[in-house]
C-alpha positions in Angstrom: 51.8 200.6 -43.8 49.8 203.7 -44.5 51.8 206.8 -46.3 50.7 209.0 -42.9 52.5 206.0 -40.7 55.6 206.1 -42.7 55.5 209.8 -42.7 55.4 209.9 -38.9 58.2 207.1 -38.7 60.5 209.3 -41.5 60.1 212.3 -39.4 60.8 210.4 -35.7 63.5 209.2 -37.5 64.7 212.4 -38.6 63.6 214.3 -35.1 65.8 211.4 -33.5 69.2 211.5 -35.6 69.4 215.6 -35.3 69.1 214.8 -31.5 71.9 212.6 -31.7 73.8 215.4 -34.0 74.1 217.7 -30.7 75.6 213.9 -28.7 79.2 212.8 -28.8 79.4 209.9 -31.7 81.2 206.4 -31.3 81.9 203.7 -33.5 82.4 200.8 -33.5 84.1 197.9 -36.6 84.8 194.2 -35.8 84.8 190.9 -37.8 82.9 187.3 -36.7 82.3 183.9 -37.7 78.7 182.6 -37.3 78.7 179.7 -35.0 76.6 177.7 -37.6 75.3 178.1 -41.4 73.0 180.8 -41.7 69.9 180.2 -44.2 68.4 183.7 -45.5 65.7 183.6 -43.4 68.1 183.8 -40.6 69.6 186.7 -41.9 66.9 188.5 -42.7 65.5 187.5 -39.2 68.8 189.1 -37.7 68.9 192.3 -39.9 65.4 192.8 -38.6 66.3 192.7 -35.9 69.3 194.5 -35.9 67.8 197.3 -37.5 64.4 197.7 -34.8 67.4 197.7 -32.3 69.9 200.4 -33.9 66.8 202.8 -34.6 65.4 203.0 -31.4 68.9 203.8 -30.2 70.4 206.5 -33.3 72.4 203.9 -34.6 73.8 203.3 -38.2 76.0 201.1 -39.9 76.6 198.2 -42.5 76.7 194.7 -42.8 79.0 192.9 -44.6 78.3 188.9 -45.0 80.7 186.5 -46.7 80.4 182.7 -46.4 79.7 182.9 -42.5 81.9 185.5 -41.8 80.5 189.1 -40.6 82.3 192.3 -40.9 80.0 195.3 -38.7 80.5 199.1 -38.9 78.0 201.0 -36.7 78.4 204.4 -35.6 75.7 206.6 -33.6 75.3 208.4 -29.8 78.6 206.7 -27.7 75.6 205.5 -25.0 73.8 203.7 -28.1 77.0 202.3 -29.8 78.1 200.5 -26.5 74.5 199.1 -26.2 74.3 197.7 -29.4 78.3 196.8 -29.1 77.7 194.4 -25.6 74.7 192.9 -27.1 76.4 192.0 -30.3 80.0 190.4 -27.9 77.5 188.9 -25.7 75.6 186.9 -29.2 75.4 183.5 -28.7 75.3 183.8 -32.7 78.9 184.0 -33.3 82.2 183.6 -32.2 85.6 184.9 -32.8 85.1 188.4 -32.5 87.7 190.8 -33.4 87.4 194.6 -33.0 89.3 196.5 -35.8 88.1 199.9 -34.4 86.5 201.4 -31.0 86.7 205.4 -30.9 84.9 208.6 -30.9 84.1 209.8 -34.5 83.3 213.5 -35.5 81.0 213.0 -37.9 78.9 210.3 -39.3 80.1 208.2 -41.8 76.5 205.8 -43.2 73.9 208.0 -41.0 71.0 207.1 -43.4 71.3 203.4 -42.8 69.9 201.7 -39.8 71.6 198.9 -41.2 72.5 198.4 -44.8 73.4 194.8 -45.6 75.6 193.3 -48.5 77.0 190.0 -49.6 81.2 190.7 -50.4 83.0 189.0 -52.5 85.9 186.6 -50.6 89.0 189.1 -52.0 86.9 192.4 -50.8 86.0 191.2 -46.8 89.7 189.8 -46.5 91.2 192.9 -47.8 88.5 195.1 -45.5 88.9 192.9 -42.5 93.1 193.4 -42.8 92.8 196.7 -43.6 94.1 199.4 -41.4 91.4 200.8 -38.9 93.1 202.1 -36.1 95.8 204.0 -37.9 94.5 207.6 -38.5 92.4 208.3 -35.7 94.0 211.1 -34.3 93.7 212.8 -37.4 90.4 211.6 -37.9 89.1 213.2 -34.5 91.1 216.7 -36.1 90.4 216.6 -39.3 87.5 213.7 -40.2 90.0 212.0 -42.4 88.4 208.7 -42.3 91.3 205.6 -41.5 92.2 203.0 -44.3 89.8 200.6 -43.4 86.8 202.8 -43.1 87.8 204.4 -46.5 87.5 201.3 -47.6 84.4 200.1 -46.4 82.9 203.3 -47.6 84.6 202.8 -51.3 83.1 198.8 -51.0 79.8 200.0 -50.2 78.8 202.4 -52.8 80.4 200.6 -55.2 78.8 197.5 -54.4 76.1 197.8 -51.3 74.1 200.2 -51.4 73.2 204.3 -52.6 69.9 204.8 -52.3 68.1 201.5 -50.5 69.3 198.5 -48.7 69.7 195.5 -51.0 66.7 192.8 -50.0 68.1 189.5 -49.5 66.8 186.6 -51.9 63.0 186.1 -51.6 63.0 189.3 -49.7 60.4 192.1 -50.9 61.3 195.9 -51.2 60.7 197.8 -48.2 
């Protein structure tokens, strides 16, 4: 990709989320179990995906991958987060699907990731998937205090996912 196409992409991109500032903002968390073993082609076939999806529609968020199991944050324009939200329940791709949060947000929480992606140790997806999502969000919408398990998942990921660049999966080059 030439420097002038990613230029044009980077400010599209950027044209698009400041539109999406002036929109009421959604999101959504929820934990799933793949249906069958995914290889990493798979994955990276899904994040691809996932991420072509969630930009045409000013959504971000993070992936969280452990041994089958999925935890999703995504946040973006409420009209975008229920898009992405029914084509990810209606997935023939997983199953068990368990929402740990659904709510307006004031503020973005991982805006400069279409779709970050990390593998989490066992002990780190059990204790975000348990964690407390629903508990502060009254206070949230008042005061952006973030709840437990979104503090959480933000003190997971930049300690372990992500700061600058999403983490390729094995074989995968550097975007």
């Amino acid at each position: 990709m030439s420097l002038a196409t990613r230029l044009a992409a980077l400010n599209a991109a950027r044209s698009l989320l400041a539109l999406n500032l002036l929109m009421p903002l959604e999101a959504v968390a929820y934990v799933s179990s793949a249906r069958q073993r995914l290889s990493d082609e798979d994955l990276e076939a899904l994040l691809l995906r996932a991420r072509a999806r969630n930009h045409s529609l000013g959504v971000t968020g993070v992936l969280l991958h452990h041994d089958g199991s999925f935890l999703q944050y995504f946040e973006g324009p409420a009209e975008g987060v229920r898009t992405v939200y029914d084509h990810i329940v209606r997935s023939p791709l997983h199953t068990g699907l368990i929402e740990l949060l659904h709510a307006p947000i004031p503020q973005r929480t991982f805006g400069a990731w279409e779709m970050g992606f990390t593998r989490a140790p066992r002990s780190a997806f059990l204790q975000l998937a348990n964690a407390s999502w629903q508990q502060q969000l009254h206070a949230q919408r008042q005061a952006a205090s973030r709840s437990d398990g979104l503090a959480l998942l933000l003190q997971f990921w930049r300690t372990n996912g992500g700061h600058e660049e999403v983490r390729p999966l094995p074989g995968q080059p550097n975007a």
